[in-house]
C-alpha positions as a Markdown table, in Angstrom:
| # | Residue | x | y | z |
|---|---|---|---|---|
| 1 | Unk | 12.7 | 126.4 | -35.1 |
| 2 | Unk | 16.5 | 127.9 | -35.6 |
| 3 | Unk | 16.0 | 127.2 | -39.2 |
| 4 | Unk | 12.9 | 129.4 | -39.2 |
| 5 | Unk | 14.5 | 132.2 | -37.1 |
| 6 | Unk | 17.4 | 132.4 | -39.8 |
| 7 | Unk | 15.0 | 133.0 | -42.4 |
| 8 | Unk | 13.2 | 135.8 | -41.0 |
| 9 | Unk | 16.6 | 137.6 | -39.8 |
| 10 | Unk | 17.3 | 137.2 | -43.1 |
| 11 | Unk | 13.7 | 138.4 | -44.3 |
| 12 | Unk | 14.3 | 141.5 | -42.5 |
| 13 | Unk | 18.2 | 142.5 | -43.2 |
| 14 | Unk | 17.7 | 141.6 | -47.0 |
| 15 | Unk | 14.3 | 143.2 | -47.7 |
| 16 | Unk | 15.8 | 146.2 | -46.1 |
| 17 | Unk | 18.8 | 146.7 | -48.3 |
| 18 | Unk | 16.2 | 145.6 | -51.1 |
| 19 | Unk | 13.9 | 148.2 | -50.5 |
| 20 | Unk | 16.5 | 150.7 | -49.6 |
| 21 | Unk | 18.7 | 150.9 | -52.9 |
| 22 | Unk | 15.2 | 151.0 | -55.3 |
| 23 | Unk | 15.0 | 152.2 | -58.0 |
| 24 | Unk | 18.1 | 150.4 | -60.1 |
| 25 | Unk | 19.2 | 153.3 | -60.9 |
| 26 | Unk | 20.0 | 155.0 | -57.3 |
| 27 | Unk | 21.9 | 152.3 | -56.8 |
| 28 | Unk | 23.7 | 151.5 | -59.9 |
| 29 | Unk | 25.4 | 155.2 | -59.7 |
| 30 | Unk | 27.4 | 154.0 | -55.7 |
| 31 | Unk | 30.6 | 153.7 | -55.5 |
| 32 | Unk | 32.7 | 152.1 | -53.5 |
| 33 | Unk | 35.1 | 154.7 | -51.4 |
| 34 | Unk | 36.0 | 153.0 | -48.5 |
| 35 | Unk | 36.2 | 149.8 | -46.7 |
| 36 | Unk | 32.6 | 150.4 | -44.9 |
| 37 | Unk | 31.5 | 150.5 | -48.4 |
| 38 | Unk | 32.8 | 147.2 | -49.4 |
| 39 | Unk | 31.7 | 145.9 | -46.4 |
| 40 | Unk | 28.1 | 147.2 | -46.8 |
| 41 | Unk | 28.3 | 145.9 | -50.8 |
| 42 | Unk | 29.2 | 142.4 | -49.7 |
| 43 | Unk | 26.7 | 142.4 | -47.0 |
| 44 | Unk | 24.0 | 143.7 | -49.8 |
| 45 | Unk | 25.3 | 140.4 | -52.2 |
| 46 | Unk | 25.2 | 138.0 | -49.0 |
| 47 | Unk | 21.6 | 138.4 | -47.6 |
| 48 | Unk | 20.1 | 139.2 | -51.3 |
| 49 | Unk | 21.7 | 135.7 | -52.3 |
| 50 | Unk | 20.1 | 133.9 | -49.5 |
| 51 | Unk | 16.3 | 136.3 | -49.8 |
| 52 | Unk | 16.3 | 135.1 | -53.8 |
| 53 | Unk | 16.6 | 131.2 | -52.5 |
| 54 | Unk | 14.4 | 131.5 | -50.0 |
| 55 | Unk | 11.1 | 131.8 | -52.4 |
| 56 | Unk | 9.6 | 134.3 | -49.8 |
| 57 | Unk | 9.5 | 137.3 | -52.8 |
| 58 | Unk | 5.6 | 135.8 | -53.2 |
| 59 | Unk | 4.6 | 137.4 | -50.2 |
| 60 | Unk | 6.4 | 140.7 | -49.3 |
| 61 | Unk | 4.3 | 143.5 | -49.2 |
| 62 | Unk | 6.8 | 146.6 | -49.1 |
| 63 | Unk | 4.8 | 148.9 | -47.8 |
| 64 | Unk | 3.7 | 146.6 | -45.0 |
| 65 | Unk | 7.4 | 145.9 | -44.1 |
| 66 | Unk | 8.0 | 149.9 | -44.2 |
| 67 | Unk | 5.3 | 150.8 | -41.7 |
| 68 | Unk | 6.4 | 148.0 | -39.4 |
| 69 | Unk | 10.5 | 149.7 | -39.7 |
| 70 | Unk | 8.8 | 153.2 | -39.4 |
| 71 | Unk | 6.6 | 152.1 | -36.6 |
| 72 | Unk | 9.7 | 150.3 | -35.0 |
| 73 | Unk | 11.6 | 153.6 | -35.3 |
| 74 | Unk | 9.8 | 156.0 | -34.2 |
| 75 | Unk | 7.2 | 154.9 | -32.0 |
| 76 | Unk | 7.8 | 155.1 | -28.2 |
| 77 | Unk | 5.0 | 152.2 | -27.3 |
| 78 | Unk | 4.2 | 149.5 | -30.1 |
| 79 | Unk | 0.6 | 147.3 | -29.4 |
| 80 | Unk | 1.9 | 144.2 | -29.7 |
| 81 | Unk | 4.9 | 142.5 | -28.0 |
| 82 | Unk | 7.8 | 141.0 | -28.9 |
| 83 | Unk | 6.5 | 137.6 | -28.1 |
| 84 | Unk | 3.2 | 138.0 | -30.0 |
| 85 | Unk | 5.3 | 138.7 | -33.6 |
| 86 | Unk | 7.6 | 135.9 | -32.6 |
| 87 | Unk | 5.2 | 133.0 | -32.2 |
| 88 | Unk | 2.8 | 134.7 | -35.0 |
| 89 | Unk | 5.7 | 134.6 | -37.6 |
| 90 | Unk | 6.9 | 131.4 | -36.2 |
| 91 | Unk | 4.0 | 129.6 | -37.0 |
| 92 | Unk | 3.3 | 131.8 | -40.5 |
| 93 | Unk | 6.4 | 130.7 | -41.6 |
| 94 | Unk | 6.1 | 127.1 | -40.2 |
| 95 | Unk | 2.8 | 126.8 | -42.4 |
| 96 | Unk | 4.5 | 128.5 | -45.3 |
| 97 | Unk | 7.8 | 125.8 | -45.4 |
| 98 | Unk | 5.0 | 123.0 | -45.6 |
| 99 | Unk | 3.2 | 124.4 | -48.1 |
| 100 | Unk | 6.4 | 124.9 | -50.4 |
| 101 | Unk | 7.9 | 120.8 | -49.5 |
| 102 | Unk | 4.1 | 120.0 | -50.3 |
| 103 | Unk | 4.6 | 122.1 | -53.8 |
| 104 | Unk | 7.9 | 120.4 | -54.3 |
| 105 | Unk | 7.1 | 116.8 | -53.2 |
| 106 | Unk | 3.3 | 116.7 | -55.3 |
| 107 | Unk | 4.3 | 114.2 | -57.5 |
| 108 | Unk | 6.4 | 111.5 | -55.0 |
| 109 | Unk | 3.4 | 111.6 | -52.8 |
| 110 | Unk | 1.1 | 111.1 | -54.9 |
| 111 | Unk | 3.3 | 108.2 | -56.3 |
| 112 | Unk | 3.1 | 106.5 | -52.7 |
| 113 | Unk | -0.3 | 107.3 | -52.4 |
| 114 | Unk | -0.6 | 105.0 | -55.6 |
| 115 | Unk | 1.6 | 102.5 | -54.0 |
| 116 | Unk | -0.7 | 101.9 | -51.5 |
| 117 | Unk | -3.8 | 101.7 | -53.3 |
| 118 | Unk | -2.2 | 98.9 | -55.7 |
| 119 | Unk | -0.7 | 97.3 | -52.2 |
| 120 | Unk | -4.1 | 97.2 | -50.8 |
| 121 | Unk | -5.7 | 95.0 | -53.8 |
| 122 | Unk | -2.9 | 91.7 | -52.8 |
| 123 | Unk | -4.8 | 89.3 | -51.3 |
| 124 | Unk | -1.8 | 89.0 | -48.4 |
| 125 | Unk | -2.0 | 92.4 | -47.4 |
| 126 | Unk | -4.5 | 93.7 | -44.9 |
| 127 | Unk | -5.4 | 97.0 | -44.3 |
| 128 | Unk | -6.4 | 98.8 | -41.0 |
| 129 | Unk | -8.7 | 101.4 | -39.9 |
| 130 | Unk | -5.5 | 103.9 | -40.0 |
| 131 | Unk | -4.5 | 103.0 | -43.5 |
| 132 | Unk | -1.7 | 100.8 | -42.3 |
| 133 | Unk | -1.1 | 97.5 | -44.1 |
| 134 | Unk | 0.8 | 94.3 | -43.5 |
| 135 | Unk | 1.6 | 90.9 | -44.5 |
| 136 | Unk | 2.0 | 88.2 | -42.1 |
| 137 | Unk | 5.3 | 86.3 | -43.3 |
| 138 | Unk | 5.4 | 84.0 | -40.2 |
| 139 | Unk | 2.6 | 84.3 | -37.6 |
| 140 | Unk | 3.9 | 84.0 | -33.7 |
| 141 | Unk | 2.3 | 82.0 | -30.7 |
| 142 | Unk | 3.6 | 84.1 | -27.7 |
| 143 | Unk | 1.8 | 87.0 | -26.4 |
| 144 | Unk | 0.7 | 90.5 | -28.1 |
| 145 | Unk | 2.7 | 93.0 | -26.5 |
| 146 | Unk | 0.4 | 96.2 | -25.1 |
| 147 | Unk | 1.1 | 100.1 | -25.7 |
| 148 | Unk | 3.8 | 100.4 | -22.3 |
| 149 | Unk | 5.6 | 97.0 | -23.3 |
| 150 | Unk | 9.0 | 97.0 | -24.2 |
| 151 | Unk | 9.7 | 94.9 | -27.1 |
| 152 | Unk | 12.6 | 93.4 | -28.5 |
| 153 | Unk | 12.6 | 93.6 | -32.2 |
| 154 | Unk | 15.0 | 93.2 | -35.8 |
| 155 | Unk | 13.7 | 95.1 | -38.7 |
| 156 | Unk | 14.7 | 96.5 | -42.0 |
| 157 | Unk | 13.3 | 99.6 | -43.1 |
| 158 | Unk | 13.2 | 101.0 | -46.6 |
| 159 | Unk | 11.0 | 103.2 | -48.9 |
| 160 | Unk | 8.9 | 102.0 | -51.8 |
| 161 | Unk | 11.9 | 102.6 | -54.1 |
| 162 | Unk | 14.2 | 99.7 | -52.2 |
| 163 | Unk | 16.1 | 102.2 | -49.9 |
| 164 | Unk | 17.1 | 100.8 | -47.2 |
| 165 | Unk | 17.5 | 103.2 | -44.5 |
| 166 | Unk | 17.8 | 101.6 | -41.6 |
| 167 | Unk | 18.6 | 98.1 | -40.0 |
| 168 | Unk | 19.0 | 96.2 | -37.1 |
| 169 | Unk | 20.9 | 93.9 | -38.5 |
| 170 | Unk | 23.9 | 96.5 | -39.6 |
| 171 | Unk | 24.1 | 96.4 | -35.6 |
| 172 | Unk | 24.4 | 92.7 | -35.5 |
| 173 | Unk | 22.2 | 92.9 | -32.3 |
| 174 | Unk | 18.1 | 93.3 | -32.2 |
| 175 | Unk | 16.9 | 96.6 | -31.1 |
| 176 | Unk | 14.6 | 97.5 | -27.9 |
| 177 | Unk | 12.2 | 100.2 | -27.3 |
| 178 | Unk | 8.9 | 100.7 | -25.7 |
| 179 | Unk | 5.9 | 100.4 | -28.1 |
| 180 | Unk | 4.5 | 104.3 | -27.4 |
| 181 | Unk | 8.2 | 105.9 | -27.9 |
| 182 | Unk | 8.3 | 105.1 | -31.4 |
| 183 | Unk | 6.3 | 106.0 | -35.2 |
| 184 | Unk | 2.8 | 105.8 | -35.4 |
| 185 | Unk | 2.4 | 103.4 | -37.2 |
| 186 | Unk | 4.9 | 101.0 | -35.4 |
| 187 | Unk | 3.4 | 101.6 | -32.5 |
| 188 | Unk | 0.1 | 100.0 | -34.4 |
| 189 | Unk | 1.3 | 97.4 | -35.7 |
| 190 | Unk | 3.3 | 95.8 | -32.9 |
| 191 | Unk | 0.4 | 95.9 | -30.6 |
| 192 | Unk | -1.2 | 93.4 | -33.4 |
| 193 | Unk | 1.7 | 90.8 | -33.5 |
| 194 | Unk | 2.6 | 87.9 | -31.4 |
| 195 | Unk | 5.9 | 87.5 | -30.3 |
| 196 | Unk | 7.5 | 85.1 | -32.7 |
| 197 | Unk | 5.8 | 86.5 | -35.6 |
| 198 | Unk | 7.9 | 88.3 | -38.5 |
| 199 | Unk | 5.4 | 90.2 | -40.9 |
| 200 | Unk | 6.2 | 92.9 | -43.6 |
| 201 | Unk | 4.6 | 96.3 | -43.5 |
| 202 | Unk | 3.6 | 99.2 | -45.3 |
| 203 | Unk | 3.3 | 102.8 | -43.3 |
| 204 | Unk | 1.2 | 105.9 | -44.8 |
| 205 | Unk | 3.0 | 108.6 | -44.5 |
| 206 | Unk | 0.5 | 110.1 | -42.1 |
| 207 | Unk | 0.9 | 107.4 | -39.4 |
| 208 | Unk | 5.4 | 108.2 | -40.2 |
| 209 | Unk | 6.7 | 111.1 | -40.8 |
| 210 | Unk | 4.7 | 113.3 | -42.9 |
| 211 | Unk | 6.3 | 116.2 | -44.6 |
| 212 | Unk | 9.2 | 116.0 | -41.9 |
| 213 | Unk | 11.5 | 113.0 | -42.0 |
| 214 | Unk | 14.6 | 113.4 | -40.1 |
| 215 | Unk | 17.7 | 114.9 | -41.3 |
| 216 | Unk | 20.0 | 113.3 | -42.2 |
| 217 | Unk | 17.9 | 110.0 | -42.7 |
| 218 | Unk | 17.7 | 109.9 | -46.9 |
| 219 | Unk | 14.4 | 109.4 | -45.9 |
| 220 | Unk | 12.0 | 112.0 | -48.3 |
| 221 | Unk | 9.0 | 113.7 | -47.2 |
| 222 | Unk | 5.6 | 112.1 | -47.3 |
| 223 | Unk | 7.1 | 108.7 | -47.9 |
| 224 | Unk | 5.5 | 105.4 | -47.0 |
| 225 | Unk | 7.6 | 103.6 | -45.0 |
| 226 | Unk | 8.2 | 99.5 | -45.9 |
| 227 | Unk | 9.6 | 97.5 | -42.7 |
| 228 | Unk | 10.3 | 93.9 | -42.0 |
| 229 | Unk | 10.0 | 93.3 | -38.4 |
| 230 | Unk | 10.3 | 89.9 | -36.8 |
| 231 | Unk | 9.0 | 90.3 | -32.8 |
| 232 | Unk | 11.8 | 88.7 | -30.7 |
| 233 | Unk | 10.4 | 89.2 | -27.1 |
| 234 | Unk | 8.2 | 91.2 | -24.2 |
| 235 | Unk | 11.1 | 92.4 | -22.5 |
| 236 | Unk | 10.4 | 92.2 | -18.8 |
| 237 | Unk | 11.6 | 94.2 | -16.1 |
């Protein structure tokens, strides 16, 4: 949500200076006189740098943004509130950020999407309802844990590619969590295995993390997700 707040302050302050110094040649004919001057230059170079990267250009419509300033200005009562713009243009520009890692991401999707399908056609693999699919490397005996269990688990997790971007086993210890806390389509799959069972499996995008991986993870958007997860225990407490 901070991320989309600093775009729109900087929506606002750069489309501003934008729309103040048209046409190029009102501006081109300033000079600098004083430090206030240089200081307003710098400010104009900052915030237009950042408005040019942020690929919003698509959708300004200057006379819009004028009659909002104008209205802003000079009116003593405005029909809307403060919070009704926020959460509008919070979720506008929520929609709009998809729509661009959507644009940008068209063709790695589509290449997990193809992934899948191929995965699918392996006589090993089985497929659920959800689109998840898995292949039972050892099959357990103990018991199938349930939705509130807490499990004890070591995995290895990697895309489709052979990243591995996370591990258990980099922590030489297993890991433990309760079966609704984590991904989708862990949460799935773990309520299918016996404990004892190690199985390989392949998570849609849809039942991982979409078009929002964390940060940080090297993990990109809309990727299928590849784990190795042997089912130590039912932890009871």
């Amino acid at each position: 949500m901070k991320k989309v707040s600093n775009v729109l302050i900087l929506l606002a302050i750069s489309v501003f200076i934008i729309s103040s110094c048209k046409p190029a040649k009102r501006y081109s004919m300033v000079r600098l006189k004083n430090a206030e001057d240089t200081v307003s230059y710098y400010l104009g170079i900052y915030y237009g740098s950042n408005w040019k990267q942020t690929n919003l250009d698509s959708i300004f419509n200057q006379a819009a943004f004028q009659k909002g300033i104008s209205e802003a200005f000079y009116t003593d009562s405005l029909t809307i509130t403060s919070y009704e713009i926020q959460n509008y243009l919070n979720q506008y520009f929520m929609e709009f950020q998809a729509k661009q890692t959507e644009i940008t991401y068209k063709d790695y999707k589509a290449e997990n999407e193809k992934f899948l399908e191929e995965n699918a056609k392996n006589d090993s693999v089985t497929t659920t309802e959800s689109g998840l699919q898995y292949k039972i490397l050892a099959e357990g005996k103990g018991e199938i844990p349930l939705r509130e269990s807490k499990v004890k688990v070591n995995y290895t997790g990697s895309t489709i590619d052979g990243f591995v971007f996370d591990s258990s086993y980099d922590d030489n210890e297993p890991a433990e969590f309760t079966v609704s806390q984590v991904i989708r389509g862990w949460s799935e799959v773990v309520q299918l295995m016996p404990v004892g069972s190690k199985w390989k499996v392949y998570i849609p995008q849809e039942l991982a993390y979409g078009s929002n991986p964390p940060q940080g993870s090297g993990i990109k958007p809309f990727s299928t997700l590849v784990f190795e997860i042997e089912l130590l225990e039912i932890v009871k407490e």
